[in-house]
C-alpha positions as CSV (number, residue, x, y, z in Angstrom):
1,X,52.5,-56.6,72.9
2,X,53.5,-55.0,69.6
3,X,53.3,-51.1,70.3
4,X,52.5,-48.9,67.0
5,X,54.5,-45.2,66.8
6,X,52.6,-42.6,65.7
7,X,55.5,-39.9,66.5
8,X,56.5,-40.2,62.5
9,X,53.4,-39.9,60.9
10,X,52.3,-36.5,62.6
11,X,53.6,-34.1,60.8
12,X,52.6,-35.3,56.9
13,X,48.9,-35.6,58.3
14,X,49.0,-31.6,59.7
15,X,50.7,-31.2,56.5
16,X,48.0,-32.5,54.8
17,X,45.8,-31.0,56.9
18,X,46.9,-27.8,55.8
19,X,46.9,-28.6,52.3
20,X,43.1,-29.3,52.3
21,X,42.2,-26.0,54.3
22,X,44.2,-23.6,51.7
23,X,42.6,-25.5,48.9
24,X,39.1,-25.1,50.5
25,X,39.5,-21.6,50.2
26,X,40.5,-21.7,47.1
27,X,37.3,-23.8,45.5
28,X,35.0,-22.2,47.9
29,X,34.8,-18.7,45.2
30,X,34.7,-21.5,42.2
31,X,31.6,-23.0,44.1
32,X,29.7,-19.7,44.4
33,X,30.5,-18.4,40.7
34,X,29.5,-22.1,39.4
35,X,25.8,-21.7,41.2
36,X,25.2,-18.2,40.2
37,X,25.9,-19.1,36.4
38,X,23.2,-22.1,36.8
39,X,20.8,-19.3,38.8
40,X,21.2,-17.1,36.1
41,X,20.1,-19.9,32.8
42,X,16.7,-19.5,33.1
43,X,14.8,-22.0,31.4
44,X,12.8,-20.2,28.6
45,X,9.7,-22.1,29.0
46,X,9.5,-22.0,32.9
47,X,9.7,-17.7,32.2
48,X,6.3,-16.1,32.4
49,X,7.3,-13.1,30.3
50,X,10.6,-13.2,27.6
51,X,11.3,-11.4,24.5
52,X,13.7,-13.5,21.9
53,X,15.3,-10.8,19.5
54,X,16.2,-11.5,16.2
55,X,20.3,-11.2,16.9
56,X,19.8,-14.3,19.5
57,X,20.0,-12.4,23.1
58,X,17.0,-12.8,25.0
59,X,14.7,-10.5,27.0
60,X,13.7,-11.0,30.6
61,X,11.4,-8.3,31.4
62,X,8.7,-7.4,34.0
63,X,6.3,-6.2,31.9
64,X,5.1,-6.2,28.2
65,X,2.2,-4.5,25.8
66,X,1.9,-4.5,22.3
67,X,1.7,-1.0,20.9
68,X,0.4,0.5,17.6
69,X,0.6,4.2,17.1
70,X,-1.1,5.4,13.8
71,X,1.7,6.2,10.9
72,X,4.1,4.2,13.1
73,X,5.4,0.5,12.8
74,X,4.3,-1.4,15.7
75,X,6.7,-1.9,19.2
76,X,6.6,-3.3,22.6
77,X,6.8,-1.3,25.1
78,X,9.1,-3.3,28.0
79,X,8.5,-2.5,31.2
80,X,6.3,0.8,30.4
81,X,10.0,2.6,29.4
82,X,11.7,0.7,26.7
83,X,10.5,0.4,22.6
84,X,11.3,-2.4,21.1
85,X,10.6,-2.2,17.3
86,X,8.8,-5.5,16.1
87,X,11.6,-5.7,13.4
88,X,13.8,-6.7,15.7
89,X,11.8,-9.7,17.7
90,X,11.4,-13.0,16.6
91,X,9.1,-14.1,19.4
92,X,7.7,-13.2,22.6
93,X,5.9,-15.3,25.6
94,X,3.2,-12.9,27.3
95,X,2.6,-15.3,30.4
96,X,0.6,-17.1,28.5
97,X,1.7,-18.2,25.2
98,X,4.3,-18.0,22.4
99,X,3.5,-14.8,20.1
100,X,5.4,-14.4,16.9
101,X,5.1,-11.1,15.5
102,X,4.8,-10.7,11.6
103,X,3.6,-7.8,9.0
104,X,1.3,-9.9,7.1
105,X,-1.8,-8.1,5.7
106,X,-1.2,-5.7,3.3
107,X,-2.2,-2.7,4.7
108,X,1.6,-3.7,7.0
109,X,0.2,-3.4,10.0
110,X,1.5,-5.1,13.0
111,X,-0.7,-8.7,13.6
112,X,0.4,-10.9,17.1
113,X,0.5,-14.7,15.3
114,X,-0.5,-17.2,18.0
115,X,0.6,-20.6,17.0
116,X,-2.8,-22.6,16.7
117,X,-1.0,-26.3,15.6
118,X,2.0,-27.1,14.4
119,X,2.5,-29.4,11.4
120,X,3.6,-29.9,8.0
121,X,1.4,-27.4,7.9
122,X,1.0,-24.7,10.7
123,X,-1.7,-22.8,11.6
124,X,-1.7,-19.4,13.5
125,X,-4.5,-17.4,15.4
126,X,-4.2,-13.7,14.2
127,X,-4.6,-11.1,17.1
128,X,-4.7,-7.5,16.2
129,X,-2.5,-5.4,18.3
130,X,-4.7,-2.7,19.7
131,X,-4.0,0.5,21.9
132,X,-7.1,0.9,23.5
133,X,-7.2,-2.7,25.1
134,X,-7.4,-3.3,29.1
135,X,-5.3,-6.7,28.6
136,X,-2.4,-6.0,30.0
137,X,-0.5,-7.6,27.8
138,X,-1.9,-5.4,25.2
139,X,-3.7,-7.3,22.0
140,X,-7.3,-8.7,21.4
141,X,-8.5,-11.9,22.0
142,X,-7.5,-14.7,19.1
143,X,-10.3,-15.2,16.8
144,X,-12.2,-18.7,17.2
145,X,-10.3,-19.9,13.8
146,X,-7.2,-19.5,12.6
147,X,-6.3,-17.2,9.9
148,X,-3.0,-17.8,8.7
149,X,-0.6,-20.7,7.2
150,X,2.6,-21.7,6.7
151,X,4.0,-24.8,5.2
152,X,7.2,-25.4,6.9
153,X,10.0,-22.7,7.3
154,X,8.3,-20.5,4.2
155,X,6.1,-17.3,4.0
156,X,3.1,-17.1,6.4
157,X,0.2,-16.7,4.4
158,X,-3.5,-15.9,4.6
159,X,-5.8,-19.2,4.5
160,X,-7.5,-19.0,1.5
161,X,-8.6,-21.1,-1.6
162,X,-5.3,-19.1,-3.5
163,X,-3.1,-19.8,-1.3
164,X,-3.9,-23.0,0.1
165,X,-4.4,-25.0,-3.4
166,X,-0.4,-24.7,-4.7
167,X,0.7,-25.5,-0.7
168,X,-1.5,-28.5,-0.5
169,X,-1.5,-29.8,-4.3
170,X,0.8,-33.0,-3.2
171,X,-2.1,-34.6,-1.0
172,X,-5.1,-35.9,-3.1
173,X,-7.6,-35.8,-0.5
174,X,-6.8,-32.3,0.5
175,X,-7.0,-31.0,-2.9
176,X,-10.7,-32.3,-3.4
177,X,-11.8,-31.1,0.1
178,X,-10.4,-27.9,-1.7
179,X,-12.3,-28.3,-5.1
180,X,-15.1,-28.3,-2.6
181,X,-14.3,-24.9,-1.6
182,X,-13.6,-24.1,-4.8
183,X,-17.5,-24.9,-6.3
184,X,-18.7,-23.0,-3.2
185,X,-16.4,-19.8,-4.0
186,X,-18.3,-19.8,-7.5
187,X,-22.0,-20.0,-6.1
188,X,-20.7,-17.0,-4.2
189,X,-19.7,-14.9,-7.0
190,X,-23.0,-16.1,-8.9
191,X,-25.1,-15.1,-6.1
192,X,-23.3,-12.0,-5.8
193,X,-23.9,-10.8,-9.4
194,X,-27.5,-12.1,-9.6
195,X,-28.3,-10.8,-6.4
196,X,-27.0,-7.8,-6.7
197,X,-28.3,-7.4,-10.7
198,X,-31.9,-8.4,-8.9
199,X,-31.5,-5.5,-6.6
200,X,-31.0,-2.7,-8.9
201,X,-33.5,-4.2,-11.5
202,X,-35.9,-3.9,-8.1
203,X,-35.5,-0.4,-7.8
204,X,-36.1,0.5,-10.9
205,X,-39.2,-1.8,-10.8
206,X,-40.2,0.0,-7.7
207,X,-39.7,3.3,-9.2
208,X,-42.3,2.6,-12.5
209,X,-44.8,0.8,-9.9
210,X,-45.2,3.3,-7.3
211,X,-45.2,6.4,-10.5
212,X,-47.4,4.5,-12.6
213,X,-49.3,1.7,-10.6
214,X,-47.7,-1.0,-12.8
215,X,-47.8,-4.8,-11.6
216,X,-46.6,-6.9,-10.1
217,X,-45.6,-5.5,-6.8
218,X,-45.9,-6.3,-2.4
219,X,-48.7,-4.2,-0.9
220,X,-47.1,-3.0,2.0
221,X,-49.9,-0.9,3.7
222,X,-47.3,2.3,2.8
223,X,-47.4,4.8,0.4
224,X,-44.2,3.3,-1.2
225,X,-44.8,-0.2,-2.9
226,X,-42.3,-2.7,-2.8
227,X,-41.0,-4.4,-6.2
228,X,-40.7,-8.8,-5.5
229,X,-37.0,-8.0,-7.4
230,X,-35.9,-6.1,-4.2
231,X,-36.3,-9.8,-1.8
232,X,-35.0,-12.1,-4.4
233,X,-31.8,-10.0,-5.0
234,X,-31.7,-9.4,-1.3
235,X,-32.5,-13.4,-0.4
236,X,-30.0,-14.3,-3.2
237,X,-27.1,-12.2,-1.5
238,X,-27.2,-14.0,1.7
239,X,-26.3,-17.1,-0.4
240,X,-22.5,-16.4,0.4
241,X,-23.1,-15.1,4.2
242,X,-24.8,-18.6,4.3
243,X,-21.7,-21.1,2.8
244,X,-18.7,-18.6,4.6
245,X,-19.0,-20.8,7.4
246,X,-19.1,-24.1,5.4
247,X,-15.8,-22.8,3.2
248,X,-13.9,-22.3,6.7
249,X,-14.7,-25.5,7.6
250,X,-13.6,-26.9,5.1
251,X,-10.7,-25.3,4.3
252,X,-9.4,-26.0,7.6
253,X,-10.5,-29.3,6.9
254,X,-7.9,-29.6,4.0
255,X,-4.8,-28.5,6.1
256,X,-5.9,-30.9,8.7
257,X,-6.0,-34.0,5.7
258,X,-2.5,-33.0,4.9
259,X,-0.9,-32.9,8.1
260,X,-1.9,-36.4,8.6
């Protein structure tokens, strides 16, 4: 029987032994500083409330609200202590979408841009920041159209006729969905000045009939007698209430065409 000696091999194994246990402790500290750096990326999409400043850091705070003081530029307050001014954020997410933050009107006041669809051409929901408002998160609801553009990483614009026709001239189709608008935009004005040149023509047409009995005029069962003038202007002016809803439409209509 051939016997096998382990008497030789004894002391490199508790050598080796040793080896391992020093160099456990060593990687053990390696191990916990590795998982709290992963603990501490924090996905910005899975965060239910972040700030993303202009310089690049990011904000992880408990709370946020849009504020609006009159004479003063518009801020968040972060967890009902800090100010933030809104000239130093890019972006912030409110728990329940991305808000970018823009002085747009021209009156410079503060408006929360919720992204509405992204594109060629991108759209934005405007929500007015607003001090008296029992959203938490401070801001009104978005309006149910967008109200804004902005063709790729240039200026964010109103959507309007103006500014829409040079952004979309390369696309055909858009720009006759826009000539559309366009024809509309002049009945407008026409209705405007007819309706509104009716109007006064009325009331001096009332004033002759009701001090000297002239005709034409409405018998209203009143002591004052209505001039016809006064309803036509007053029909013709709700010519451009009537198409605002058909120029939305199809303005919206045109950016659609063009991010095709």
């Amino acid at each position: 029987m051939i016997k096998i000696s382990t008497t030789g091999t004894q002391a490199p194994i508790k050598l080796l032994l040793a080896n391992m246990k020093k160099a456990s402790f060593l990687l053990l500290p390696l191990l916990i500083m590795a998982l709290n750096t992963l603990g501490q990326q924090k996905p910005l999409l899975d965060e239910p409330l972040l700030i993303a400043l202009k310089d690049g850091s990011v904000i992880y705070p408990e709370t946020i609200k849009p504020m609006a003081l009159p004479l003063q530029k518009p801020y968040l307050r972060v967890d009902s202590q800090y100010k933030l001014p809104s000239n130093e954020i890019k972006y912030y997410k409110d728990g329940t979408s991305f808000f970018y933050w823009a002085e747009v009107n021209e009156a410079g006041e503060g408006d929360l841009l919720k992204v509405n669809n992204k594109g060629k051409v991108t759209t934005y929901f405007r929500n007015k920041v607003s001090n008296a408002t029992a959203d938490p998160y401070g801001g009104r609801a978005p309006a149910a159209k967008p109200d804004y553009f902005q063709v790729s990483n240039g200026p964010i614009r109103k959507i309007s006729y103006k500014n829409l026709a040079p952004a979309l001239s390369g696309n055909q189709a858009s720009r006759q969905k826009l000539q559309e608008v366009n024809r509309l935009n002049m009945t407008n004005k026409i209705c405007l000045v007819a309706g509104g040149s009716m109007w006064i023509a009325g009331i001096v047409h009332m004033h002759k009939i009701n001090n000297n009995n002239e005709a034409p005029f409405i018998e209203t069962g009143l002591d004052t007698k209505i001039s016809p003038l006064i309803l036509l202007g007053a029909l013709t002016l709700t010519v451009p209430l009537i198409n605002k809803a058909p120029v939305e439409r199809k303005l919206e209509e045109a950016i659609a065409i063009y991010n095709k």
